[in-house]
N, C-alpha and C positions, 0 to 999 in steps of 0.2 A: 529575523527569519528563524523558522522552528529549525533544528537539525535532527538527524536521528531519530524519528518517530515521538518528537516533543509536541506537546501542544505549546499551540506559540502562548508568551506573555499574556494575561487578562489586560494589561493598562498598556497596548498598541491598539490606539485607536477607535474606531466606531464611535455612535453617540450613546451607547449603552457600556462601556467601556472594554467593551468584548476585540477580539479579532478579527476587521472586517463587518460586513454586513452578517443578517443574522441568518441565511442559508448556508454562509463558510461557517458561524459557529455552530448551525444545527449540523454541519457535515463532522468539523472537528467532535463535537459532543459525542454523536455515531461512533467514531472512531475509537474515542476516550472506553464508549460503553461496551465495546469490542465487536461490533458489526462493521466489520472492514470494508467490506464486498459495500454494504451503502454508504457507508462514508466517501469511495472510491467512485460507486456512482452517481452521487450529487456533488461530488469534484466535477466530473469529467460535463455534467448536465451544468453546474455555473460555468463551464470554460468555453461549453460550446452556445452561451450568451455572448452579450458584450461585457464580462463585468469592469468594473474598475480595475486601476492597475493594483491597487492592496488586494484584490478578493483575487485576481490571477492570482498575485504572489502566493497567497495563502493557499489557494488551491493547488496549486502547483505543488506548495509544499506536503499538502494533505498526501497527493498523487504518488510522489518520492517515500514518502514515511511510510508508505503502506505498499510498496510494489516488493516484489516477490525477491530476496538476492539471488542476482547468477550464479552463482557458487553451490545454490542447492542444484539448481537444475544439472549441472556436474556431478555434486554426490548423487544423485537419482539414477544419472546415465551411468556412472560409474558400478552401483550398488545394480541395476539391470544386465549390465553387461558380466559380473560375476557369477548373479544366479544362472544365465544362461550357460555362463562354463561349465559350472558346477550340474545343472543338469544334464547338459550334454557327456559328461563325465560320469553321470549316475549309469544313463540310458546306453552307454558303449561297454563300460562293465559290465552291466547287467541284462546284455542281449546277443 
């Protein structure tokens, strides 16, 4: 299993010796080539097939490696809630 935004191993499986069949390796490719957004949507489009339980995995994996950390969406609220001090701050001084 890929960790951390890895593309998994080339020699786990398939008959081509790829990752999976070859929509999780055209998604991981995506990914590799840095179009996130469709490697993210040909995850979510092999998952809402039936695929095999390797190509869940893999996708699955794809999904994780590429989803957005919590942690920014705190510095964003954090860094919003500043400038608004900060302007409101401008706007009382200087009115």
């Amino acid at each position: 299993m890929a960790k951390g935004g890895q593309t998994p191993p080339e020699d786990s499986g398939g008959p081509s010796g790829g990752p999976g069949s070859d929509a999780v390796r055209a998604a991981w490719a995506r990914k590799d080539a840095g179009d996130v957004a469709g490697a993210r949507k040909d995850a979510q489009r092999i998952l809402a097939g039936s695929p095999s339980p390797e190509d869940r995995e893999r996708a699955e994996d794809l999904l994780r490696a590429t989803a957005t950390p919590r942690a920014l969406y705190g510095y964003a609220f954090l860094g919003a809630v500043i400038l608004a001090v900060l302007l409101g701050l401008v706007l009382t001084r200087y009115s």
